[in-house]
N, C-alpha and C positions, 0 to 999 in steps of 0.2 A: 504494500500500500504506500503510494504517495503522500509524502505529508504536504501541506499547502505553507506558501513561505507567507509570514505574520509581520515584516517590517512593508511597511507601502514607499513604494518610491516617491512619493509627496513629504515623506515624515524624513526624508533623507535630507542634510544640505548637501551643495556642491561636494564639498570636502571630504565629508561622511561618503556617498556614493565612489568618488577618487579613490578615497581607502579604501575600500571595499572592494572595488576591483581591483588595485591593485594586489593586496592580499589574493585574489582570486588569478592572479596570472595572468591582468587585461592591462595595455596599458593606460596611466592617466586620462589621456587625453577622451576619450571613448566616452568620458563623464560626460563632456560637455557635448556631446551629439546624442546621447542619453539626453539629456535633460530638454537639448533642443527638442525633439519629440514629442518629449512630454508635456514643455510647458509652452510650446509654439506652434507645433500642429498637433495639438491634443490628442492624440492618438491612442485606443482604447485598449491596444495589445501590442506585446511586443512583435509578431511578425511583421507588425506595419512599420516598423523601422528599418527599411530596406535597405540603409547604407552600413547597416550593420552584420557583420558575421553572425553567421544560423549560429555556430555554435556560444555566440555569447550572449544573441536573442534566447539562446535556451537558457545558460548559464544565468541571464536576467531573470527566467520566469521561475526557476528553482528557486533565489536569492531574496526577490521582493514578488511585488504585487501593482498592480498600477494602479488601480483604483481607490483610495481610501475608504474604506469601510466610513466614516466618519459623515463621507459626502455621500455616498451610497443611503445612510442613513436620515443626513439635511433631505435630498433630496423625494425620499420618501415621503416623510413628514410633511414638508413646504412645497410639494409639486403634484403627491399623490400616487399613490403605487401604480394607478394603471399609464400616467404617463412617461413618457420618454423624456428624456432630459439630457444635459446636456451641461460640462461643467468647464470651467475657464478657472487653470492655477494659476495664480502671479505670486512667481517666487518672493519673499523680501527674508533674507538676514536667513536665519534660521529657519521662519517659519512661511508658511504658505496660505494664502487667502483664496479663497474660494468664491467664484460668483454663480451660482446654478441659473439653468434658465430653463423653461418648460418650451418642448416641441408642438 
């Protein structure tokens, strides 16, 4: 059985993601095209990050998660479980702000 990985790549900084891959055998730099993804064509899964190696698209989805359970959760709440939404991260410092919008 697969376990599911528990850190969300929103709950990440720059720096923190950096580590991490490097510890994982990626280099630096991979962060910031990671993040571009995520926080510029919001993109809902790692295969849609095409400029990245399969094997580190994989390595991402083993390691984090994209989605925050948090906004998963806003967006329930504030938009209503039967619709579609749709979320906008803007990194600042450490932390990341969230704008949800209903489709």
């Amino acid at each position: 059985m697969t376990t599911q990985p528990t850190t969300s790549l929103y709950d990440l900084t720059l720096a923190e993601l950096e580590a991490g891959l490097v510890e994982r055998g990626q280099p630096k730099y991979r962060a910031k095209q990671i993040f571009d993804w995520a926080y510029n064509h919001l993109v809902e899964d790692y295969e849609a990050m095409s400029n990245l190696p399969a094997a580190l698209r994989t390595l991402l989805s083993d390691y984090t998660k994209t989605t925050p359970e948090r906004m998963q959760a806003l967006a329930a709440r504030y938009l209503g479980q039967n619709k579609s939404w749709r979320a906008a991260v803007v990194p600042e410092g450490s932390l990341a702000k969230a704008a949800l919008s209903a489709r």
